[in-house]
MIGUDO-585634 format. One record per atom (N, C-alpha, C, O, CB): residue in three letters; atom name; x, y, z. Coordinates in steps of 0.001 Angstrom, whole numbers, plus 524288, in hexadecimal, padded with zeros to 5 digits. Glycine has a CB too. Example, Ala and Ser with C-alpha at 12.3 -4.5 7.8 and 13.67 -1.06 7.14 Angstrom:
2
@residuo = ALA, atomo = N, X = 83386, Y = 7E9C6, Z = 81E78
@residuo = ALA, atomo = CA, X = 8300C, Y = 7EE6C, Z = 81E78
@residuo = ALA, atomo = C, X = 83390, Y = 7F31C, Z = 81E78
@residuo = ALA, atomo = O, X = 8379C, Y = 7F309, Z = 82111
@residuo = ALA, atomo = CB, X = 82C2C, Y = 7EE87, Z = 82356
@residuo = SER, atomo = N, X = 83232, Y = 7F736, Z = 81BA8
@residuo = SER, atomo = CA, X = 83566, Y = 7FBDC, Z = 81BE4
@residuo = SER, atomo = C, X = 83264, Y = 8001E, Z = 81EBE
@residuo = SER, atomo = O, X = 83461, Y = 80472, Z = 81F67
@residuo = SER, atomo = CB, X = 83704, Y = 7FDAA, Z = 8165D
This chain:
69
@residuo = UNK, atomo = N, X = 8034F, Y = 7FB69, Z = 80000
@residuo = UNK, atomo = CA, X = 80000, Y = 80000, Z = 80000
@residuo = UNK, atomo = C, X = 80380, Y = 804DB, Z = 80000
@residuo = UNK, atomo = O, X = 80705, Y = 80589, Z = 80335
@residuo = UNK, atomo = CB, X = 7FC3B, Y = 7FFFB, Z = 804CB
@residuo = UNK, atomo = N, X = 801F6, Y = 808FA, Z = 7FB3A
@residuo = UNK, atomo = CA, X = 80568, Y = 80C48, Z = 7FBBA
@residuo = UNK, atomo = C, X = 80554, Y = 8114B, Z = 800AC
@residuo = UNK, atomo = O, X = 80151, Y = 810FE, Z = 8034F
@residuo = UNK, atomo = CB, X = 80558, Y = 80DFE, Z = 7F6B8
@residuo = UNK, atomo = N, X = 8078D, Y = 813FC, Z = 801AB
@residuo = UNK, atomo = CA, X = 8048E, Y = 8186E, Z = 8056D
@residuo = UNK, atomo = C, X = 8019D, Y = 81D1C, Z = 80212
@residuo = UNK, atomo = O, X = 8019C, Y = 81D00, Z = 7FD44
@residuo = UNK, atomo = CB, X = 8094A, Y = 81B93, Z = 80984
@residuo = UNK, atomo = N, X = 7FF20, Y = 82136, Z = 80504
@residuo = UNK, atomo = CA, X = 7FB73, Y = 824E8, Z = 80351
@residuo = UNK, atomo = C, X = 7FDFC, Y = 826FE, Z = 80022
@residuo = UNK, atomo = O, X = 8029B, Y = 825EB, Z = 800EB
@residuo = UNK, atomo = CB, X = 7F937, Y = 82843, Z = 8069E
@residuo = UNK, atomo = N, X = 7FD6C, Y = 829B8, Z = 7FC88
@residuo = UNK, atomo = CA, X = 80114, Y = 82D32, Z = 7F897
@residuo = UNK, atomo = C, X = 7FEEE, Y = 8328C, Z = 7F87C
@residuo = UNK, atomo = O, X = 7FB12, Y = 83350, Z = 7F5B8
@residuo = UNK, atomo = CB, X = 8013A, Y = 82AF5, Z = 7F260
@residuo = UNK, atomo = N, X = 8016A, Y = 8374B, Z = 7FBCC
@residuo = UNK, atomo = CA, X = 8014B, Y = 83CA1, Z = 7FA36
@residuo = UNK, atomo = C, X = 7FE56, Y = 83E84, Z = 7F467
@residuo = UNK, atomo = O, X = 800DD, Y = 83EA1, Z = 7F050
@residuo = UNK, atomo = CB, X = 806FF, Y = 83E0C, Z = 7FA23
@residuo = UNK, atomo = N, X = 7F8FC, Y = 83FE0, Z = 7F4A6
@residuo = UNK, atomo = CA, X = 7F75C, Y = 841A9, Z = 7F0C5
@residuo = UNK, atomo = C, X = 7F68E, Y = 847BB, Z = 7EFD0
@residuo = UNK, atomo = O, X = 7F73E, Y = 84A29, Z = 7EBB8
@residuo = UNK, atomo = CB, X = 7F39D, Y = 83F29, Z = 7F056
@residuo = UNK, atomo = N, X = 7F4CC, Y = 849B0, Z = 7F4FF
@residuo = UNK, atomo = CA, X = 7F0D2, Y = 84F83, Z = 7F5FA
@residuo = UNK, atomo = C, X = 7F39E, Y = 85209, Z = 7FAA4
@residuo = UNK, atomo = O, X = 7F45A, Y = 84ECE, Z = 7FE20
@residuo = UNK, atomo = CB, X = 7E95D, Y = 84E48, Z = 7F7F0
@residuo = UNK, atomo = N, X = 7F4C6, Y = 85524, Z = 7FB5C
@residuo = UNK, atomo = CA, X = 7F6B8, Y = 85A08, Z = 7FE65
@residuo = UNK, atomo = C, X = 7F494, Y = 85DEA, Z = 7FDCC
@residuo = UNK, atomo = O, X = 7F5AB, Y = 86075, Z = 7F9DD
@residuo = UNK, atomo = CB, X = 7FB2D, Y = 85B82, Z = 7FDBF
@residuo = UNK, atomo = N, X = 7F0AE, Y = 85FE4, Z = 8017D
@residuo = UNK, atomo = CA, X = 7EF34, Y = 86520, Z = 800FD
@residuo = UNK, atomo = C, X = 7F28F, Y = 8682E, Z = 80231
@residuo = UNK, atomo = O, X = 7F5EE, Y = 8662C, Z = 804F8
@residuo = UNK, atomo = CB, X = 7EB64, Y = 8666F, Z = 80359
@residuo = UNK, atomo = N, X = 7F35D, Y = 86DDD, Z = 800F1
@residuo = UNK, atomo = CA, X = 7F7C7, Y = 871D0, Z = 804E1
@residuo = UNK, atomo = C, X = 7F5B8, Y = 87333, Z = 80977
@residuo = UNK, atomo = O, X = 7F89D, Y = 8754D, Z = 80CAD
@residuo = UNK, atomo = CB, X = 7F983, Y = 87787, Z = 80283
@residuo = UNK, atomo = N, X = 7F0BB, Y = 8725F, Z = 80A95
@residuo = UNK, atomo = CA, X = 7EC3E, Y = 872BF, Z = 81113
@residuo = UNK, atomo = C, X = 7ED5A, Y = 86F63, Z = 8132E
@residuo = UNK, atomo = O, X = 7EBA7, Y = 86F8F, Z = 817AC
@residuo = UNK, atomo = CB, X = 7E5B8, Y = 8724C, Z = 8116F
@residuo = UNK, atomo = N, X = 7F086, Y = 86A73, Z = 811F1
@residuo = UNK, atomo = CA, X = 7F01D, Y = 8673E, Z = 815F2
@residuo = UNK, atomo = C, X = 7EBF0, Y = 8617A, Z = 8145D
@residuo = UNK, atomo = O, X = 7E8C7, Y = 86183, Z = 810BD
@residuo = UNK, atomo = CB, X = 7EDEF, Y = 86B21, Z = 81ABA
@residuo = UNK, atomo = N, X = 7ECCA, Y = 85D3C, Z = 817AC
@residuo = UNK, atomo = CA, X = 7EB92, Y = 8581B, Z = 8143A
@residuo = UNK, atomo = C, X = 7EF6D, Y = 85524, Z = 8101C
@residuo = UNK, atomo = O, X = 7F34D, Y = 856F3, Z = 80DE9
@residuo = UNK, atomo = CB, X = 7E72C, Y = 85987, Z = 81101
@residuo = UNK, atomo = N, X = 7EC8D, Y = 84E8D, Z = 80F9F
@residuo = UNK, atomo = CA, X = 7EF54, Y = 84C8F, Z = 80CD1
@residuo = UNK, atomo = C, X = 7EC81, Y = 84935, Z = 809F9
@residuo = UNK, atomo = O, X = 7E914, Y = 846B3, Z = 80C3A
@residuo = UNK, atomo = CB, X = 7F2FD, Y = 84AE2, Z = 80EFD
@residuo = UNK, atomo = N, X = 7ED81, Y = 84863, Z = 803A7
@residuo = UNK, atomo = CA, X = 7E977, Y = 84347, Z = 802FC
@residuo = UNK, atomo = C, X = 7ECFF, Y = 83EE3, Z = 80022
@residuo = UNK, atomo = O, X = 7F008, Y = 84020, Z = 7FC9D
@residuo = UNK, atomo = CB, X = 7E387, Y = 844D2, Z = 7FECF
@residuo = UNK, atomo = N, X = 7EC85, Y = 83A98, Z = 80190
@residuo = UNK, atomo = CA, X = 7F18C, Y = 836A1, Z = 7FFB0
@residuo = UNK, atomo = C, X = 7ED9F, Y = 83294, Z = 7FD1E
@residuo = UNK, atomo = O, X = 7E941, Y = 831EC, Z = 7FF03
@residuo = UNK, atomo = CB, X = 7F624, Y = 8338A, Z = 8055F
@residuo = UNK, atomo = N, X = 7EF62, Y = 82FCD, Z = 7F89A
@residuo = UNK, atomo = CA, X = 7EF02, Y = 82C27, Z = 7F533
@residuo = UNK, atomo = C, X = 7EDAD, Y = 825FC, Z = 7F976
@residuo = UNK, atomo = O, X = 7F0AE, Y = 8260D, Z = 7FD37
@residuo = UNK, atomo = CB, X = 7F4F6, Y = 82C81, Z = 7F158
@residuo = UNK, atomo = N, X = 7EA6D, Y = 821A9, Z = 7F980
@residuo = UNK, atomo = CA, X = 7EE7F, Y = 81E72, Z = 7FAF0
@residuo = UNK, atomo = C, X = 7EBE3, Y = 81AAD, Z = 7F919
@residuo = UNK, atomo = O, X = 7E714, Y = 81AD4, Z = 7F8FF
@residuo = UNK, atomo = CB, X = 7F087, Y = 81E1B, Z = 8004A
@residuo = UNK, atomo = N, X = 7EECB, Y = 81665, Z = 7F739
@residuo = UNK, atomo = CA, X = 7EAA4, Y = 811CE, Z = 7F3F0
@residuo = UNK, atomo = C, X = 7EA67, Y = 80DA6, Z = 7F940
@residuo = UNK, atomo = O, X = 7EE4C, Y = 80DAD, Z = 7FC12
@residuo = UNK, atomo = CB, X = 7EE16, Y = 80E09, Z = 7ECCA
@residuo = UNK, atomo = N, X = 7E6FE, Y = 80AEB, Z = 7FA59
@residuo = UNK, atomo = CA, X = 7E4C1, Y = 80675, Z = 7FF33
@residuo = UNK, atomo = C, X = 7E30D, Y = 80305, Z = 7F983
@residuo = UNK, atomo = O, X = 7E109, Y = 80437, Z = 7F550
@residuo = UNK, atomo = CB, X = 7DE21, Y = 808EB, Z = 80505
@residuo = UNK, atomo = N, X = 7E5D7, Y = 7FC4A, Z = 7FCE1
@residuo = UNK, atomo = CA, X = 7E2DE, Y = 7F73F, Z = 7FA2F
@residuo = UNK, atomo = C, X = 7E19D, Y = 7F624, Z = 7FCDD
@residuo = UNK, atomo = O, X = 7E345, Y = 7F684, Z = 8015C
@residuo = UNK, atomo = CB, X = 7E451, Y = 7F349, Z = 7F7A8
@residuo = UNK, atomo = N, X = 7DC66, Y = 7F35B, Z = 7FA99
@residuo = UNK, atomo = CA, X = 7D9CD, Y = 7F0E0, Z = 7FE93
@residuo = UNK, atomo = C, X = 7D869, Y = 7EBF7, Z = 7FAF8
@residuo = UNK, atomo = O, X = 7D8EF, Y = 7ED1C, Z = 7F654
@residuo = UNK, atomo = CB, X = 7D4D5, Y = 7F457, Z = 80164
@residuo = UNK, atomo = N, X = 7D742, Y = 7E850, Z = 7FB8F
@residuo = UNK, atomo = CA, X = 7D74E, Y = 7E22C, Z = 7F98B
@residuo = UNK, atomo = C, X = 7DB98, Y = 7E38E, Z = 7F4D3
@residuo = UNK, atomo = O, X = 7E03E, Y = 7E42F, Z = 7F5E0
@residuo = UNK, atomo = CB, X = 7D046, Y = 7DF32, Z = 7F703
@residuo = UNK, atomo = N, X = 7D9DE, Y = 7E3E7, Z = 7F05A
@residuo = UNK, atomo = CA, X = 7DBED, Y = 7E29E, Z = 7EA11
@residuo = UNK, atomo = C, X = 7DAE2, Y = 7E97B, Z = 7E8C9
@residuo = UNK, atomo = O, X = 7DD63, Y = 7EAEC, Z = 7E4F1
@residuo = UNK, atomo = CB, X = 7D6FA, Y = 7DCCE, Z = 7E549
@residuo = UNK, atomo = N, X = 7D82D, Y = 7ED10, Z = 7EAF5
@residuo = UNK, atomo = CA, X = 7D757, Y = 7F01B, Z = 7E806
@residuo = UNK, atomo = C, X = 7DC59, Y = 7F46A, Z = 7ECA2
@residuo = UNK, atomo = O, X = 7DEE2, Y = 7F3C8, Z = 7F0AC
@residuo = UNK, atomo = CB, X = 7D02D, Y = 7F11F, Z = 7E6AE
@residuo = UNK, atomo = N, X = 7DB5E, Y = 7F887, Z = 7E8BB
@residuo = UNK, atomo = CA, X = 7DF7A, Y = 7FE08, Z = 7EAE5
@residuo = UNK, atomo = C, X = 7DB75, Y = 803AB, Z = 7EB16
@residuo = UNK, atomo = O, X = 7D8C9, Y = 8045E, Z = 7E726
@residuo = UNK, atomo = CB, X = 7E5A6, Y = 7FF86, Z = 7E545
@residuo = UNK, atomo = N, X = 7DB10, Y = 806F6, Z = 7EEC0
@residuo = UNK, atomo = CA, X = 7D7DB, Y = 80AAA, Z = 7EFBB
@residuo = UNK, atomo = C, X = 7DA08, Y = 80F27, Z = 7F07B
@residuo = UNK, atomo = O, X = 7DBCA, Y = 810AF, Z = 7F4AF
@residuo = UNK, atomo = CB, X = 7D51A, Y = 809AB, Z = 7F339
@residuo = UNK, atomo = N, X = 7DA05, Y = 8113E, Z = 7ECD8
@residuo = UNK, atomo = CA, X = 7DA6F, Y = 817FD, Z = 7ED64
@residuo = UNK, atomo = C, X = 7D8EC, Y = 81A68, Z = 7F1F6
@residuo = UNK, atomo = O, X = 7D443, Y = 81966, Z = 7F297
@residuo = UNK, atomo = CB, X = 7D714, Y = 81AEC, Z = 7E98F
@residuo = UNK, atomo = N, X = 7DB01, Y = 81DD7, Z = 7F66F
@residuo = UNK, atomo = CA, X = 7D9CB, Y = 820CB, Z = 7F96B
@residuo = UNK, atomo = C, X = 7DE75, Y = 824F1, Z = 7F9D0
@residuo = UNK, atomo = O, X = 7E342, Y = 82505, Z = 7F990
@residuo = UNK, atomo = CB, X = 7D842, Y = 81E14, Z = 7FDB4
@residuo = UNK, atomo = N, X = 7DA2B, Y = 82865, Z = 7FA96
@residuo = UNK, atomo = CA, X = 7DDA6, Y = 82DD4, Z = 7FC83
@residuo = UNK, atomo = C, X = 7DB4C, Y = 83050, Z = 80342
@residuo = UNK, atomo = O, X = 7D6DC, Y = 830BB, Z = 8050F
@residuo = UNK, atomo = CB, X = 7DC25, Y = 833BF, Z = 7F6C3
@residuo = UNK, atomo = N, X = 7DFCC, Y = 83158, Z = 80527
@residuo = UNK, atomo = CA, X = 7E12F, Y = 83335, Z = 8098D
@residuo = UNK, atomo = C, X = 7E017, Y = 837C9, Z = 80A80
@residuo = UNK, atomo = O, X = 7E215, Y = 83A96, Z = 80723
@residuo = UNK, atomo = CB, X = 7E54E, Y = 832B5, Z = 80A49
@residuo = UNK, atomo = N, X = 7DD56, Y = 83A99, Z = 80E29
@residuo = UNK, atomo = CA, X = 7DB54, Y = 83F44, Z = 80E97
@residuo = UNK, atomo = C, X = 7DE4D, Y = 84238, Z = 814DD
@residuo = UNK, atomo = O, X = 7DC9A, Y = 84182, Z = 8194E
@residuo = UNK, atomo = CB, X = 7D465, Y = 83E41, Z = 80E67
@residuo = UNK, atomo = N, X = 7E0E8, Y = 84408, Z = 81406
@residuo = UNK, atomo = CA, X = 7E3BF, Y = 843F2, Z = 81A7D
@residuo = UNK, atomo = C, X = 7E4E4, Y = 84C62, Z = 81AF3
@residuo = UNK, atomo = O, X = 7E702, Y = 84F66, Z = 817DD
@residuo = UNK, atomo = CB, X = 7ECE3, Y = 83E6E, Z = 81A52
@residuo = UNK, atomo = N, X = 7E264, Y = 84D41, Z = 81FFA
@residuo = UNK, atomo = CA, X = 7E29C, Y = 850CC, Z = 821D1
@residuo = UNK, atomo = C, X = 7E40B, Y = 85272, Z = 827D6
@residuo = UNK, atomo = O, X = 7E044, Y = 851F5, Z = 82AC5
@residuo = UNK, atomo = CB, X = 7DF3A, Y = 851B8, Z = 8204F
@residuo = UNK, atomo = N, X = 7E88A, Y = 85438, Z = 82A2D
@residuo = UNK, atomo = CA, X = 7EA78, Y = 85515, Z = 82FE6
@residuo = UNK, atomo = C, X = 7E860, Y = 84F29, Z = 8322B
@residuo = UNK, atomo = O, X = 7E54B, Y = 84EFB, Z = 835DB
@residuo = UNK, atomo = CB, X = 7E759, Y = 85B37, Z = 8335C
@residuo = UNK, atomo = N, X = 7E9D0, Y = 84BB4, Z = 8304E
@residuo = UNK, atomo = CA, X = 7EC15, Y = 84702, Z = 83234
@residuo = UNK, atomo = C, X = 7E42F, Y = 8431F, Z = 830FD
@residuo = UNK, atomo = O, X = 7E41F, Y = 83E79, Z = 83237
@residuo = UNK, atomo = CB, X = 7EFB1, Y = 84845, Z = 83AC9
@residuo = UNK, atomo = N, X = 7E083, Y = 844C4, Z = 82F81
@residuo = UNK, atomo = CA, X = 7DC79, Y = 841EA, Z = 82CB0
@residuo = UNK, atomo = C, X = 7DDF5, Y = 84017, Z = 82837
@residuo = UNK, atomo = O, X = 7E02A, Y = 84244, Z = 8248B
@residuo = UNK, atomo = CB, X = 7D83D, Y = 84498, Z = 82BC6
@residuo = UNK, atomo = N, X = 7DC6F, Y = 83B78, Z = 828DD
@residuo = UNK, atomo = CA, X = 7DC26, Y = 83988, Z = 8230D
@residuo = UNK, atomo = C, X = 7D794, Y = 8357F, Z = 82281
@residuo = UNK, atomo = O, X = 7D52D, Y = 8331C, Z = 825EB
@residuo = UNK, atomo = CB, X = 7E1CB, Y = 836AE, Z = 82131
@residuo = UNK, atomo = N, X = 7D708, Y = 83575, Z = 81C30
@residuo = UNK, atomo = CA, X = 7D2DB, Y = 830DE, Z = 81C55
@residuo = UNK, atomo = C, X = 7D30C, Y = 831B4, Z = 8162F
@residuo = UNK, atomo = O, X = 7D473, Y = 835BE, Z = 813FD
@residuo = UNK, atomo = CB, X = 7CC2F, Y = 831A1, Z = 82020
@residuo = UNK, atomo = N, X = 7D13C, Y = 82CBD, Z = 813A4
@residuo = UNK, atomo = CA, X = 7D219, Y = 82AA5, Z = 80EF9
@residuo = UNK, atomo = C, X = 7CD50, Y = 82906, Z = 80BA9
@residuo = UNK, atomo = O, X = 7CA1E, Y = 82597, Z = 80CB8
@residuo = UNK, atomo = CB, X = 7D544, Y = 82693, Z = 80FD1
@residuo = UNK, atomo = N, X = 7CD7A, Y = 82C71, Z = 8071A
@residuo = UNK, atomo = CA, X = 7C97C, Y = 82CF9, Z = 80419
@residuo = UNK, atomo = C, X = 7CB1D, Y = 82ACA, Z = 7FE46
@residuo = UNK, atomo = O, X = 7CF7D, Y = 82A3F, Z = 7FC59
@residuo = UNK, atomo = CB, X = 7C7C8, Y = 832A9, Z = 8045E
@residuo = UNK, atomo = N, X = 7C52F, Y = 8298F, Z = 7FBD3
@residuo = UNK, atomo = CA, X = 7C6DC, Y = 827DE, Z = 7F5D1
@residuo = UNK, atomo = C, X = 7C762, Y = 82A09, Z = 7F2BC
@residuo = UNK, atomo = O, X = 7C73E, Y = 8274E, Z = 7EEC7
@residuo = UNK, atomo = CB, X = 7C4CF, Y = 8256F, Z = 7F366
@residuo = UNK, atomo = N, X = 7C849, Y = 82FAC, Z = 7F1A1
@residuo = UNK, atomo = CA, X = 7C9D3, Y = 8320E, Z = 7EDD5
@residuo = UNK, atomo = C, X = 7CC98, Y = 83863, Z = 7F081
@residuo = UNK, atomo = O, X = 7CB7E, Y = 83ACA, Z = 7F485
@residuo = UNK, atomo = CB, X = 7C4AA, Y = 8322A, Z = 7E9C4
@residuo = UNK, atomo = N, X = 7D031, Y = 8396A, Z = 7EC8B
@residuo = UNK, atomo = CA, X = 7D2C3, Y = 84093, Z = 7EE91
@residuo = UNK, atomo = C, X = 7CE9C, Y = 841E0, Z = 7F03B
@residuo = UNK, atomo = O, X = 7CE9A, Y = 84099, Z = 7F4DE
@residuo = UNK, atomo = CB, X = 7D515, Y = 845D3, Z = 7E9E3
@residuo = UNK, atomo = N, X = 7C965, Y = 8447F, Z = 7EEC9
@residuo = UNK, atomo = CA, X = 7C674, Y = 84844, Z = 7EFC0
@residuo = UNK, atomo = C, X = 7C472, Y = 846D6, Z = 7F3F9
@residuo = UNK, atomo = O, X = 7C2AB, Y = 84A94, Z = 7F66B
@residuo = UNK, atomo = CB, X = 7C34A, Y = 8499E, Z = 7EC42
@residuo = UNK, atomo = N, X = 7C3ED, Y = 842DF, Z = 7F5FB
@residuo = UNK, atomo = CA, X = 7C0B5, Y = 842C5, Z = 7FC10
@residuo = UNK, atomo = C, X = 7C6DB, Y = 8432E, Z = 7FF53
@residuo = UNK, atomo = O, X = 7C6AF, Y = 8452C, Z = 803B3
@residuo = UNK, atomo = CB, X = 7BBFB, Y = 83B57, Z = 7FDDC
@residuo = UNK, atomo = N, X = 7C9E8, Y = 84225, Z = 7FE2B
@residuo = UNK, atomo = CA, X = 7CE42, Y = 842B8, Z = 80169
@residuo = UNK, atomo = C, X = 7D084, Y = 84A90, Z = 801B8
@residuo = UNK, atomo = O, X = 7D221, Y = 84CF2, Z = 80592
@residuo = UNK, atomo = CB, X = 7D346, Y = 83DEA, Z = 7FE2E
@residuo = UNK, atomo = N, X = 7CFC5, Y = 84C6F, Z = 7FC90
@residuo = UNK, atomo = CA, X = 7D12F, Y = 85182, Z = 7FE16
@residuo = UNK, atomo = C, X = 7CCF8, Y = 85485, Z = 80124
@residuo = UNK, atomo = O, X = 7CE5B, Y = 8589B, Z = 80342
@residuo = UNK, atomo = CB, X = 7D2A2, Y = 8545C, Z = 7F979
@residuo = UNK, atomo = N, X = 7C551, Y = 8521C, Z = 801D7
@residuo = UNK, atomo = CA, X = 7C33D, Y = 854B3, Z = 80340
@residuo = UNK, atomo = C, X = 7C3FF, Y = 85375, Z = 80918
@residuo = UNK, atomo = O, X = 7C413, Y = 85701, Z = 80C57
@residuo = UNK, atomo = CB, X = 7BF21, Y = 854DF, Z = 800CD
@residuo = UNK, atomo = N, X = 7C48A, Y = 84E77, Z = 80A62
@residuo = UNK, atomo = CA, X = 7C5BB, Y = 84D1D, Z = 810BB
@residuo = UNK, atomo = C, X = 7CAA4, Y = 85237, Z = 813C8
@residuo = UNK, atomo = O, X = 7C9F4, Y = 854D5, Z = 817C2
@residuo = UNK, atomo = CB, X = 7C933, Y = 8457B, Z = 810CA
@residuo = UNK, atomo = N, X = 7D012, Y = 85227, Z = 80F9C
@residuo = UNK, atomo = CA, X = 7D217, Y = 855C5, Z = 812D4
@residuo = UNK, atomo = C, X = 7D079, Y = 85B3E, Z = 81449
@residuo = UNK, atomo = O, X = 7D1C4, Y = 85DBD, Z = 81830
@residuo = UNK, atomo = CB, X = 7D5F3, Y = 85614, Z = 81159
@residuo = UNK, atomo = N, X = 7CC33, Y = 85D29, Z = 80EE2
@residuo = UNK, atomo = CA, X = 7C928, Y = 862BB, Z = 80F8E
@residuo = UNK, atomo = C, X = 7C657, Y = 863CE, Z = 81223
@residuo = UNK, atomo = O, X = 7C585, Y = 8686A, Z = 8133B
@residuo = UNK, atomo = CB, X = 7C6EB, Y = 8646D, Z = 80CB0
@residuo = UNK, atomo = N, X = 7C2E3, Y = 85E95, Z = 814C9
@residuo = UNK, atomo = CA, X = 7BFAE, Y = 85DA2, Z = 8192F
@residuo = UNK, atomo = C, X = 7C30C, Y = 85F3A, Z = 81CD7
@residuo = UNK, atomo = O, X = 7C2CB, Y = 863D9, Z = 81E25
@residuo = UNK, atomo = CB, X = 7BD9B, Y = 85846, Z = 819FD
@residuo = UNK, atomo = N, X = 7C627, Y = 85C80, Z = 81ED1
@residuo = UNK, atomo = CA, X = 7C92D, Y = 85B71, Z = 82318
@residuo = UNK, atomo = C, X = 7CE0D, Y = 86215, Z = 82539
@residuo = UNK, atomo = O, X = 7D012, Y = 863B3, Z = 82947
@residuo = UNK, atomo = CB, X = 7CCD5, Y = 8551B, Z = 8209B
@residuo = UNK, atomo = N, X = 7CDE1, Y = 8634E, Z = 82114
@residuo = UNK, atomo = CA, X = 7D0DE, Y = 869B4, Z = 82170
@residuo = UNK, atomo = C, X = 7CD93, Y = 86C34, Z = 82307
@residuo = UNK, atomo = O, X = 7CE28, Y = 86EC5, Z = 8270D
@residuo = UNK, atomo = CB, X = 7D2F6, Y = 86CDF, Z = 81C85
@residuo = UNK, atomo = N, X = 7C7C0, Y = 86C27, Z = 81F72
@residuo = UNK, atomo = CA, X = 7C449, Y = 86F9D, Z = 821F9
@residuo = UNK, atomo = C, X = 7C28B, Y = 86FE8, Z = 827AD
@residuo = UNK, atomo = O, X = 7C24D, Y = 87399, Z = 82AC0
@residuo = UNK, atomo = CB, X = 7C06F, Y = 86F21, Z = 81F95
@residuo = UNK, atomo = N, X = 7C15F, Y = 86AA8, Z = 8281D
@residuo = UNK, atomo = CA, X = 7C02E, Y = 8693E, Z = 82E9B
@residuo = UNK, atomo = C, X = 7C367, Y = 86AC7, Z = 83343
@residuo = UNK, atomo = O, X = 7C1FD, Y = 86C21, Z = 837A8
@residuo = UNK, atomo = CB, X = 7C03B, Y = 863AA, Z = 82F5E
@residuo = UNK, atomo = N, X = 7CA2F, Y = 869FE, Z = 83051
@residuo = UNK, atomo = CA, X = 7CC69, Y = 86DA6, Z = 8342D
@residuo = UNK, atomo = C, X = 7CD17, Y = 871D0, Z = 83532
@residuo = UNK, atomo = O, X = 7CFA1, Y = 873C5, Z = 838C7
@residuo = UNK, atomo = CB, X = 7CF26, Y = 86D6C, Z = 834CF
@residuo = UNK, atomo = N, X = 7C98D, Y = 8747E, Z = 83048
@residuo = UNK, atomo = CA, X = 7CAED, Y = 87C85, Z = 830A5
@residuo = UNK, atomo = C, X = 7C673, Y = 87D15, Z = 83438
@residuo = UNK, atomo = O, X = 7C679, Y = 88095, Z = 83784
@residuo = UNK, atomo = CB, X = 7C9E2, Y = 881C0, Z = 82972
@residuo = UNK, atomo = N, X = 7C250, Y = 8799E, Z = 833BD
@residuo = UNK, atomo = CA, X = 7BDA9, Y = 87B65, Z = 836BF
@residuo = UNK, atomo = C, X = 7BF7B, Y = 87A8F, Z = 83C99
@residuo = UNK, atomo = O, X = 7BE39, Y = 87DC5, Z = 83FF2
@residuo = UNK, atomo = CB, X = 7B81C, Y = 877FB, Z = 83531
@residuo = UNK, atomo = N, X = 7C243, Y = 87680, Z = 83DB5
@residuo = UNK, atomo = CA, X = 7C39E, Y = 875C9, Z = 842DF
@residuo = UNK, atomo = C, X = 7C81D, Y = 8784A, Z = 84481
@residuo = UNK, atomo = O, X = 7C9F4, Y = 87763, Z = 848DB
@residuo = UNK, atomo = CB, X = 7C40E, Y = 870E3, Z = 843F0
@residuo = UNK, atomo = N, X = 7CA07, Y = 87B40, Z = 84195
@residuo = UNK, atomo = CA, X = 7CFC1, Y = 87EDC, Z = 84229
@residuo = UNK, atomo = C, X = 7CAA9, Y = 885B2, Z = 84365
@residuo = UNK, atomo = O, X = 7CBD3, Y = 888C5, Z = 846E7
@residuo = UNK, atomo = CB, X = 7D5AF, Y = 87EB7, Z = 8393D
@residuo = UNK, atomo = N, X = 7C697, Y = 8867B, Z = 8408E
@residuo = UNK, atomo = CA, X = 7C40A, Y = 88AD3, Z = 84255
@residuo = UNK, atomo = C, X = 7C137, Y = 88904, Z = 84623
@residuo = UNK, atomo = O, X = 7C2EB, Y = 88B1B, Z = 84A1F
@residuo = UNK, atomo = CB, X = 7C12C, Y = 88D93, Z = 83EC4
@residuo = UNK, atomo = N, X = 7BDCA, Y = 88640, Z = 8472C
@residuo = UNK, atomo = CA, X = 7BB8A, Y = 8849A, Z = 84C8A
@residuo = UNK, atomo = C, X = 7BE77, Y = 884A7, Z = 8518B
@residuo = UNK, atomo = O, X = 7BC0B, Y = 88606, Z = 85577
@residuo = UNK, atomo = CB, X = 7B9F4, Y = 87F9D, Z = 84C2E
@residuo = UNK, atomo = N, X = 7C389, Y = 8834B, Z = 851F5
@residuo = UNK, atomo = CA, X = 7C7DF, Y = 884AE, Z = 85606
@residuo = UNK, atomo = C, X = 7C97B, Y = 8895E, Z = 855E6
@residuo = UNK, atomo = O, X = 7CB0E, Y = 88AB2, Z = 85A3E
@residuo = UNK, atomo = CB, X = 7CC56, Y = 881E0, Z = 855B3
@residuo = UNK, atomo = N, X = 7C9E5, Y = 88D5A, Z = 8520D
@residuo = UNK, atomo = CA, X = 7CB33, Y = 8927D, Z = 853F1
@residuo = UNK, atomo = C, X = 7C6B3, Y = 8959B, Z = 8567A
@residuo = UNK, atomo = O, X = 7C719, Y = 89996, Z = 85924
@residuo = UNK, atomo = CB, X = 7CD4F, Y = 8957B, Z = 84F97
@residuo = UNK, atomo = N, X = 7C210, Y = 892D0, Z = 85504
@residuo = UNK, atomo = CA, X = 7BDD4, Y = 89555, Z = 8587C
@residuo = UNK, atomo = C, X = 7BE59, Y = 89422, Z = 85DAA
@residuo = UNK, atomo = O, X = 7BE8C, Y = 89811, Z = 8606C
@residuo = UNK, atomo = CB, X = 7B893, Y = 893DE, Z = 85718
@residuo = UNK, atomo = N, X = 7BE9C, Y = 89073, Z = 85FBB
@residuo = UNK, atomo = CA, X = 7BFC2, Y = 88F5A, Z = 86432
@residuo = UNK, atomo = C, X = 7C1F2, Y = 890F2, Z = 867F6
@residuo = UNK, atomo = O, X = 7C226, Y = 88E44, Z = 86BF3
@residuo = UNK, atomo = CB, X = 7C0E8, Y = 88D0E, Z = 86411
């Protein structure tokens, strides 16, 4: 099994890596969606770049919710 392969670098931050998984006879495409140490693995780029846009956003909201505080 090879390891993940560097595909996507935002300059904001995040990562999305390549990585093929076998499972019986067959081989499965997945990409890696990883943000300040989340990750989780989706079947195509576009759900993987929207997971990290989720996940940025969620922390600006929780980066302004603490300065209220």
């Amino acid at each position: 099994m090879d390891l993940p392969e560097l595909i996507y670098s935002p300059i904001d931050g995040g990562t999305i890596h390549r990585y093929e998984i076998t499972g019986g006879k067959r081989k499965f495409l997945r990409f890696i969606g990883c943000y300040l140490g989340q990750c989780n693995f989706h079947k195509n780029i576009d759900d993987a770049i929207d997971y990290i846009k989720k996940l940025k956003e969620t922390q600006k909201i929780q980066k302004t919710l603490n300065k209220d505080t």
